[in-house]
mmCIF file as gemmi writes it, N, C-alpha and C atoms, coordinates in Angstrom:
data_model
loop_
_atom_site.group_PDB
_atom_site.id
_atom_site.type_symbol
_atom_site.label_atom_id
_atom_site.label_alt_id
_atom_site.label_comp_id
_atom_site.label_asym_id
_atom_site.label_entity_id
_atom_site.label_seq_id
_atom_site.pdbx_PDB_ins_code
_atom_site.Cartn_x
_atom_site.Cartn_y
_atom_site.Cartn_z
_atom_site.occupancy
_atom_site.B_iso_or_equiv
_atom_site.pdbx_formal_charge
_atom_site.auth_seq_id
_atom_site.auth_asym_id
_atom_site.pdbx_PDB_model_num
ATOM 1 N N . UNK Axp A 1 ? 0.849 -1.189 0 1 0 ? 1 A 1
ATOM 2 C CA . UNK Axp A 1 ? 0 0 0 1 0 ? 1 A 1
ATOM 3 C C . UNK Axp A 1 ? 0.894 1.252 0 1 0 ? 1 A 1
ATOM 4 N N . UNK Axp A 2 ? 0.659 2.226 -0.774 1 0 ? 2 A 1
ATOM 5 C CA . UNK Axp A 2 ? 1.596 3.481 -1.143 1 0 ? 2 A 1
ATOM 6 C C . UNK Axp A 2 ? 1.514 4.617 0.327 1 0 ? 2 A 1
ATOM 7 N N . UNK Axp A 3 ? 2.138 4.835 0.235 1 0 ? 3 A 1
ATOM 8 C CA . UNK Axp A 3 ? 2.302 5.664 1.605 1 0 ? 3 A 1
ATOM 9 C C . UNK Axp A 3 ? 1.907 7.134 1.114 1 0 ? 3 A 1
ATOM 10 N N . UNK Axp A 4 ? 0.646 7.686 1.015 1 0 ? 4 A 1
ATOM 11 C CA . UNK Axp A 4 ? -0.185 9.135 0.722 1 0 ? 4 A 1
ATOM 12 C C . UNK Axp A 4 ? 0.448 10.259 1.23 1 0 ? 4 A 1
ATOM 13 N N . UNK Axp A 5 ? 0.928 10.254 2.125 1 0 ? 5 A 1
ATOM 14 C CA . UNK Axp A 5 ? 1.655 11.023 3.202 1 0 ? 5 A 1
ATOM 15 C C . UNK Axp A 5 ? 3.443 11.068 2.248 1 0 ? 5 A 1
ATOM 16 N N . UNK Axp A 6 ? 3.681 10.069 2.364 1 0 ? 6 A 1
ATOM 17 C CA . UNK Axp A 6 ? 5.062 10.582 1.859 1 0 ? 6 A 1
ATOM 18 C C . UNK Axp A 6 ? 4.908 10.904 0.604 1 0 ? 6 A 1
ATOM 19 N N . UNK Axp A 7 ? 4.16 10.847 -0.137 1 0 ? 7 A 1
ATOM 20 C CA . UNK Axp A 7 ? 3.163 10.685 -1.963 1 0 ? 7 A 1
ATOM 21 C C . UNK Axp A 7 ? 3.194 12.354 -1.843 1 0 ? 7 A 1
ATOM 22 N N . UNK Axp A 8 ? 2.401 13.033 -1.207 1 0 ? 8 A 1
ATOM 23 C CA . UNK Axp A 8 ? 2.518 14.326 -1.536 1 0 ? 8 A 1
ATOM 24 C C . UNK Axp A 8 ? 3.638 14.741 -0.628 1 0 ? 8 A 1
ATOM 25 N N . UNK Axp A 9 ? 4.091 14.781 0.354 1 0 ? 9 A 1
ATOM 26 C CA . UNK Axp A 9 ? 5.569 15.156 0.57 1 0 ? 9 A 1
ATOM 27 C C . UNK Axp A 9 ? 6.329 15.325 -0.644 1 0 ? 9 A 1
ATOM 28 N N . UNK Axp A 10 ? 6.257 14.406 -1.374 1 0 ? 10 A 1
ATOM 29 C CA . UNK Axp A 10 ? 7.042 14.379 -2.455 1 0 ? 10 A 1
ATOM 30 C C . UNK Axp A 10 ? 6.996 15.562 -3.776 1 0 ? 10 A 1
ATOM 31 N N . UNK Axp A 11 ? 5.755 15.254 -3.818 1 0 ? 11 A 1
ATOM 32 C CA . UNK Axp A 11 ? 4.814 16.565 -4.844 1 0 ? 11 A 1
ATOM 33 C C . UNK Axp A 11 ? 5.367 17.825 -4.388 1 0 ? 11 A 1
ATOM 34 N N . UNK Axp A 12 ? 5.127 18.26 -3.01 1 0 ? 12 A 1
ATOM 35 C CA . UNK Axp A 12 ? 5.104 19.424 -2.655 1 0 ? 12 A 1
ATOM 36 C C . UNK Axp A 12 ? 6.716 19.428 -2.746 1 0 ? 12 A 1
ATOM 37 N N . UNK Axp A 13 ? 7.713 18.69 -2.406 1 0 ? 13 A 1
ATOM 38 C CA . UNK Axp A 13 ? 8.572 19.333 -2.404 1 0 ? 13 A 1
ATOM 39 C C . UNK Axp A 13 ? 9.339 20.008 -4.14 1 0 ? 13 A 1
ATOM 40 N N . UNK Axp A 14 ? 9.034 18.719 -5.144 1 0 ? 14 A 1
ATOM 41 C CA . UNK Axp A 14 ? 9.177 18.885 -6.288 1 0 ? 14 A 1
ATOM 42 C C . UNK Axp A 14 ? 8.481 20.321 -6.672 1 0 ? 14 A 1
ATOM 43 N N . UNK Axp A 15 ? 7.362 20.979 -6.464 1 0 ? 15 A 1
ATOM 44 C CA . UNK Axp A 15 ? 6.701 21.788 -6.496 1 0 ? 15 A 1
ATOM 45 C C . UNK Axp A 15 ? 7.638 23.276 -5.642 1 0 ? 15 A 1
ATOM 46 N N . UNK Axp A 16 ? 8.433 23.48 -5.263 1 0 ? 16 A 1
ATOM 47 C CA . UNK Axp A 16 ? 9.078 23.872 -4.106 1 0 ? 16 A 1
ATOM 48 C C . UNK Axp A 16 ? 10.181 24.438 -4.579 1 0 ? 16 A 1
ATOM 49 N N . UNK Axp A 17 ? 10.45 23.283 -5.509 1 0 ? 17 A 1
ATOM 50 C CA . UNK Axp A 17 ? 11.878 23.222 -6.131 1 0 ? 17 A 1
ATOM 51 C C . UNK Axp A 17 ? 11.405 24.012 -7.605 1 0 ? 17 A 1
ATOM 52 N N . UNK Axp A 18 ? 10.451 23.675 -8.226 1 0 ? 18 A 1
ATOM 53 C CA . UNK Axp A 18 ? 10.279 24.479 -9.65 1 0 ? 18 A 1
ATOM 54 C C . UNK Axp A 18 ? 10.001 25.733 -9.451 1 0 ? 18 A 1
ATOM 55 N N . UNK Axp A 19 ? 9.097 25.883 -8.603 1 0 ? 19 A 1
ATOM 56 C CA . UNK Axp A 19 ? 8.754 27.513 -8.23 1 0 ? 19 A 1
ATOM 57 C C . UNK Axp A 19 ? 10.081 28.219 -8.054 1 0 ? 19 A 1
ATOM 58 N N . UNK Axp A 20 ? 11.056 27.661 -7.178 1 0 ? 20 A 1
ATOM 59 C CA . UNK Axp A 20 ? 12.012 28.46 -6.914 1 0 ? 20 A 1
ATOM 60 C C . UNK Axp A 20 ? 13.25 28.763 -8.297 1 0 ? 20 A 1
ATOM 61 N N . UNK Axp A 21 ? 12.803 28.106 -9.033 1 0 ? 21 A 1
ATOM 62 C CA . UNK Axp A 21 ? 13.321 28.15 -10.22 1 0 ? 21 A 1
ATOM 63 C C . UNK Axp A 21 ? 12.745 29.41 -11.432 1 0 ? 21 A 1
ATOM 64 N N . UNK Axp A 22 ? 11.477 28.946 -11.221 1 0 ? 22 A 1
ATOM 65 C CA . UNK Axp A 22 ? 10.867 29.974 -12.05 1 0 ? 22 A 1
ATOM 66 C C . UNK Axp A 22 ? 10.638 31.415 -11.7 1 0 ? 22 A 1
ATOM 67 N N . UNK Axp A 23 ? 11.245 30.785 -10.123 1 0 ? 23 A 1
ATOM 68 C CA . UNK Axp A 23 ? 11.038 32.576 -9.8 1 0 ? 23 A 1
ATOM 69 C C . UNK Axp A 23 ? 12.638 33.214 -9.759 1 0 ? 23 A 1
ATOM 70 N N . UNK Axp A 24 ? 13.598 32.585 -10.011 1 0 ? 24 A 1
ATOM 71 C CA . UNK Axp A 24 ? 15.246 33.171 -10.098 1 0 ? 24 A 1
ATOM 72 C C . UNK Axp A 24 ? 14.638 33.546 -11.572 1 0 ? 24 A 1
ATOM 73 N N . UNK Axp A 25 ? 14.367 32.962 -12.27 1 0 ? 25 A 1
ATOM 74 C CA . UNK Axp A 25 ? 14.104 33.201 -14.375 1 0 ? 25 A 1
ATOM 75 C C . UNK Axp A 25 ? 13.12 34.806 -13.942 1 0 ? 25 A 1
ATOM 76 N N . UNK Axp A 26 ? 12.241 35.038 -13.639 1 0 ? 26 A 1
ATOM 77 C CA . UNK Axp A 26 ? 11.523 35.851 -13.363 1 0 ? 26 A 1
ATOM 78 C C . UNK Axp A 26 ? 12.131 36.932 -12.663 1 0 ? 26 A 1
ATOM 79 N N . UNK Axp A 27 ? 13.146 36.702 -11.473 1 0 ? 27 A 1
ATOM 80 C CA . UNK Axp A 27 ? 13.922 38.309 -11.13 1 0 ? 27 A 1
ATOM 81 C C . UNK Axp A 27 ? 15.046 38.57 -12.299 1 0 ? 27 A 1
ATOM 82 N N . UNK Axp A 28 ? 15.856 37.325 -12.86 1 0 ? 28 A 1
ATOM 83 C CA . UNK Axp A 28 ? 16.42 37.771 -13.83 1 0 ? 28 A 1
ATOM 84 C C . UNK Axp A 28 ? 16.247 38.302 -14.888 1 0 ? 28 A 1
ATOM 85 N N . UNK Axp A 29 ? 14.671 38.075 -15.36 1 0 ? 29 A 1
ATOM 86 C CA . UNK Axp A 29 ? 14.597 38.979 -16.314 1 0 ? 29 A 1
ATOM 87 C C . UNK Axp A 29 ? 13.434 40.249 -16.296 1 0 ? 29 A 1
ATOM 88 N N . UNK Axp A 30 ? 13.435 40.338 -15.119 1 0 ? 30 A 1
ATOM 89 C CA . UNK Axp A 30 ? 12.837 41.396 -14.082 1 0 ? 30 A 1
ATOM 90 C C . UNK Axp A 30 ? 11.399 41.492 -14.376 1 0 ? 30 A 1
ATOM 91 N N . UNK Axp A 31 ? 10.717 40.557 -14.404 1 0 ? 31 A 1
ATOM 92 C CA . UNK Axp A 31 ? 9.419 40.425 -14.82 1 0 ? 31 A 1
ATOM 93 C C . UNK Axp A 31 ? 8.887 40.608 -13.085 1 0 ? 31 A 1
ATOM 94 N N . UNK Axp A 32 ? 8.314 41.527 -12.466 1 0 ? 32 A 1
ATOM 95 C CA . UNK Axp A 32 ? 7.953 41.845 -11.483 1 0 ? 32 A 1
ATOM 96 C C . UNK Axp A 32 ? 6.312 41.262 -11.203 1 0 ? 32 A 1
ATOM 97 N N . UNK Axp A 33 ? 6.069 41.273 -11.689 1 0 ? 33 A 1
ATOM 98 C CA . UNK Axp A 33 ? 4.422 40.692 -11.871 1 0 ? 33 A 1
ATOM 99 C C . UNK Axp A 33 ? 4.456 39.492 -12.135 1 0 ? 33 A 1
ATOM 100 N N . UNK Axp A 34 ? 4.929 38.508 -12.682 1 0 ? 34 A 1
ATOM 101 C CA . UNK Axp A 34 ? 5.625 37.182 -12.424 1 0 ? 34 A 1
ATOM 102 C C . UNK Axp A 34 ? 5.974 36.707 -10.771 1 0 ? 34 A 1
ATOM 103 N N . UNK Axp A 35 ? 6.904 37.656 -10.568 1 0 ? 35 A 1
ATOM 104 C CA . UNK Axp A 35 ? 7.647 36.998 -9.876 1 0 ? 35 A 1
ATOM 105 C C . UNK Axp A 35 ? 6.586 37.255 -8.505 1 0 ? 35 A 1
ATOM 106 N N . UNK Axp A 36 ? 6.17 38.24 -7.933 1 0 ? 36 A 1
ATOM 107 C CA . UNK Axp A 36 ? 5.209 38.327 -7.136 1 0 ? 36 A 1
ATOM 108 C C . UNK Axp A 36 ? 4.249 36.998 -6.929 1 0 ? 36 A 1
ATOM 109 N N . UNK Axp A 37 ? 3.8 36.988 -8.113 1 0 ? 37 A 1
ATOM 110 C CA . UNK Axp A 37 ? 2.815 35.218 -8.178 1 0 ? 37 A 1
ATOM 111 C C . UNK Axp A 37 ? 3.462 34.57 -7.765 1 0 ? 37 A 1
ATOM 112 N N . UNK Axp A 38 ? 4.78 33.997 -8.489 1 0 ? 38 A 1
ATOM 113 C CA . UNK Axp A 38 ? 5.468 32.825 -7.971 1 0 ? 38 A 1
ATOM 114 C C . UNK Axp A 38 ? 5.956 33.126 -6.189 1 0 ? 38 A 1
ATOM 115 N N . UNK Axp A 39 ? 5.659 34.102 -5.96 1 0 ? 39 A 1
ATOM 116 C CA . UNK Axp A 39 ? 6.498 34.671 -4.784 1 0 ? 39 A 1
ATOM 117 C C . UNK Axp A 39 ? 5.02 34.001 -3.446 1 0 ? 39 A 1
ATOM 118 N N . UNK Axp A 40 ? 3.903 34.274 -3.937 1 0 ? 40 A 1
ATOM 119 C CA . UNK Axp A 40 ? 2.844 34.115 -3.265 1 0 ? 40 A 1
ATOM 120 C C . UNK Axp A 40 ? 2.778 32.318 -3.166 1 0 ? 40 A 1
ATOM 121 N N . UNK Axp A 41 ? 3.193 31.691 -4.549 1 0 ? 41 A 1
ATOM 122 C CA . UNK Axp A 41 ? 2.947 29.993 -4.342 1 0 ? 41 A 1
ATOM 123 C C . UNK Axp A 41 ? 4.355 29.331 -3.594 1 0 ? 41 A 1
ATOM 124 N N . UNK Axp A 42 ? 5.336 30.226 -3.903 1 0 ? 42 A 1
ATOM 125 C CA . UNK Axp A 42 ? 6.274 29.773 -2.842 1 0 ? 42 A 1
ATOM 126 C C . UNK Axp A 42 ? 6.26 30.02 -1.47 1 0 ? 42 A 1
ATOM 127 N N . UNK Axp A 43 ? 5.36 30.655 -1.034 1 0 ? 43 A 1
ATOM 128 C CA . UNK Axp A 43 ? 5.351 31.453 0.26 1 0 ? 43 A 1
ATOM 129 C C . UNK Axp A 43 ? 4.293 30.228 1.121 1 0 ? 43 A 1
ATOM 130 N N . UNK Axp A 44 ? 3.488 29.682 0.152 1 0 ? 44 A 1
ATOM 131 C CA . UNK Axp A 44 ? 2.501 28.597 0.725 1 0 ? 44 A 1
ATOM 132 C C . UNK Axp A 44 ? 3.008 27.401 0.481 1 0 ? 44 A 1
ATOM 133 N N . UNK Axp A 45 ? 4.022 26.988 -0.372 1 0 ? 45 A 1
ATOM 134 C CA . UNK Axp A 45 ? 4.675 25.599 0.037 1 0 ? 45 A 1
ATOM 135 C C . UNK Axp A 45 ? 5.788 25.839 1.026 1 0 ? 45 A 1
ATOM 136 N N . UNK Axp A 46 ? 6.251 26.737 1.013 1 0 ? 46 A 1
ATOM 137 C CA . UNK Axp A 46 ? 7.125 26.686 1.955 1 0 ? 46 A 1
ATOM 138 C C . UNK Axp A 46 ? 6.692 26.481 3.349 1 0 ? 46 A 1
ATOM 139 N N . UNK Axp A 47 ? 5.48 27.489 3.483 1 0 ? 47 A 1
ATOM 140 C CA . UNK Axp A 47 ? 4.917 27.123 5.025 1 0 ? 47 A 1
ATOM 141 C C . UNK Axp A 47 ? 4.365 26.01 5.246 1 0 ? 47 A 1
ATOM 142 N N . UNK Axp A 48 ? 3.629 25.114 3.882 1 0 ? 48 A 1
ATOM 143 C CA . UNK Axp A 48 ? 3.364 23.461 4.794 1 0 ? 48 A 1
ATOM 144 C C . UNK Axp A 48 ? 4.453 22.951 4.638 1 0 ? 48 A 1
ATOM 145 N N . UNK Axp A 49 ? 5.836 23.256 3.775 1 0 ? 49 A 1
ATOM 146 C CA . UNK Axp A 49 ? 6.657 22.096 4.167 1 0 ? 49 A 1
ATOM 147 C C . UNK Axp A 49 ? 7.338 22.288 5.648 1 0 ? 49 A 1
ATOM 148 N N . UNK Axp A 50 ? 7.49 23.92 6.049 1 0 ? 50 A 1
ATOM 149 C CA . UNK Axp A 50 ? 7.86 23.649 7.663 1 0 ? 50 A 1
ATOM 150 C C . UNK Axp A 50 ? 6.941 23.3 8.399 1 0 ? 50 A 1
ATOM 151 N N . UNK Axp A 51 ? 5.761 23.514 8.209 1 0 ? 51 A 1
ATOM 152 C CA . UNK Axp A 51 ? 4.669 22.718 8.928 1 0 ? 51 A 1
ATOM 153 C C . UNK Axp A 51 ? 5.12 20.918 8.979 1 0 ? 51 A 1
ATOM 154 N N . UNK Axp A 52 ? 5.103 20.547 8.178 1 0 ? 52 A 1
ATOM 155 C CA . UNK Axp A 52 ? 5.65 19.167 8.008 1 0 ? 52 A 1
ATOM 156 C C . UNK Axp A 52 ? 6.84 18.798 8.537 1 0 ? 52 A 1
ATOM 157 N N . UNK Axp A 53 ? 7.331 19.776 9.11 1 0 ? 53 A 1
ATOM 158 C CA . UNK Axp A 53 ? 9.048 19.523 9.644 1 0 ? 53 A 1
ATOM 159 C C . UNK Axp A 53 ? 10.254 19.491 8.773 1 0 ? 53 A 1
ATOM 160 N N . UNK Axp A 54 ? 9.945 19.99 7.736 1 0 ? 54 A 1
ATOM 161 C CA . UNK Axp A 54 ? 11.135 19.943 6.436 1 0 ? 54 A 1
ATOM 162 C C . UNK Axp A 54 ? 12.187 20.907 7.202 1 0 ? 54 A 1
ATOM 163 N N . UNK Axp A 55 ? 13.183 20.704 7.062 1 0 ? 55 A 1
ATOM 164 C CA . UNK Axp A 55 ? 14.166 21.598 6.934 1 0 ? 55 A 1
ATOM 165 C C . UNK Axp A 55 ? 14.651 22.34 5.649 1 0 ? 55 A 1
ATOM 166 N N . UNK Axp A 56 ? 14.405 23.535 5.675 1 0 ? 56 A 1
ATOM 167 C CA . UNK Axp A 56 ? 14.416 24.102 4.004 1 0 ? 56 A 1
ATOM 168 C C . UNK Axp A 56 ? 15.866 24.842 4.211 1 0 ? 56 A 1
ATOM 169 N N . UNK Axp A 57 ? 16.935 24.798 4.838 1 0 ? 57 A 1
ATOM 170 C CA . UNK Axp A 57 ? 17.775 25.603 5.184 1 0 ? 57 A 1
ATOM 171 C C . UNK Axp A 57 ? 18.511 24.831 4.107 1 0 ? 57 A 1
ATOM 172 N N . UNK Axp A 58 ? 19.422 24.272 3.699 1 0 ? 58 A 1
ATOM 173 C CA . UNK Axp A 58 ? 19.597 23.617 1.888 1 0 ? 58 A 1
ATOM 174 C C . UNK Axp A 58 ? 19.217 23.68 1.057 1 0 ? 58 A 1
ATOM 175 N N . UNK Axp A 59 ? 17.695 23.786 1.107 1 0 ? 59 A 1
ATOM 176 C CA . UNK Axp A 59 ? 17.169 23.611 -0.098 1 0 ? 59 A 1
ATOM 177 C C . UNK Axp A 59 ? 16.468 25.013 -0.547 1 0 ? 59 A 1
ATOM 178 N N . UNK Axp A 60 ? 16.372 26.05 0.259 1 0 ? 60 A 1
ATOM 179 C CA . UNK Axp A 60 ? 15.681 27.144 -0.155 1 0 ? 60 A 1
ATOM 180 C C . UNK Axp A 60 ? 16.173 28.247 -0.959 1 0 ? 60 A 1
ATOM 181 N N . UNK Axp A 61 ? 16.696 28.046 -2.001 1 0 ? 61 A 1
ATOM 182 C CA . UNK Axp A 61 ? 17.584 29.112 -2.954 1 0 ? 61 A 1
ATOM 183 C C . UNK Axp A 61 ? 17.067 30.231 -3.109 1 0 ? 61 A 1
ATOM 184 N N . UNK Axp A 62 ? 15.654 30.766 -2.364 1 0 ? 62 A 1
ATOM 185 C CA . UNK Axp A 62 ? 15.279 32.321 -2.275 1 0 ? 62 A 1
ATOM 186 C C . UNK Axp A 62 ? 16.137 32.869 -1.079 1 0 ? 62 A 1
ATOM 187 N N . UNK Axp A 63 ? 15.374 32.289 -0.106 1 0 ? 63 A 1
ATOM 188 C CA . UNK Axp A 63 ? 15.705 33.05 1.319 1 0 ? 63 A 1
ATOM 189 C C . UNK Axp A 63 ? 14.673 33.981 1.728 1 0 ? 63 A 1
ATOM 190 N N . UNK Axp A 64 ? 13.483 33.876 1.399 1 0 ? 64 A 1
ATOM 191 C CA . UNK Axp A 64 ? 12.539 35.141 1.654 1 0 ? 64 A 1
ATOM 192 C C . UNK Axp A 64 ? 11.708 34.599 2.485 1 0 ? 64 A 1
């Protein structure tokens, strides 16, 4: 039986990881209205993954 719990752990973190990607592409090419959005969906995975106990101190290439 698949473990649901670690199933989206997984999602969210993959999810975590692209945002923070698309939002470095977005200050680099200074798309401000972009990056705000992505700024708002990173701001809500980030808080359930510390909710979840993640340690994002490695993995968080914003810092915000």
């Amino acid at each position: 039986m698949p473990n649901t719990n670690l199933e989206i752990m997984q999602r969210t973190m993959e999810d975590f990881k692209k945002i923070q990607e698309y939002m470095l592409l977005a200050k680099e090419e200074n798309s401000t209205k972009t990056y705000e959005k992505l700024k708002d969906e990173y701001l809500y995975l980030k808080s359930f993954l510390n909710v979840a106990g993640v340690d994002l101190t490695n993995l968080d290439k914003i810092k915000e």
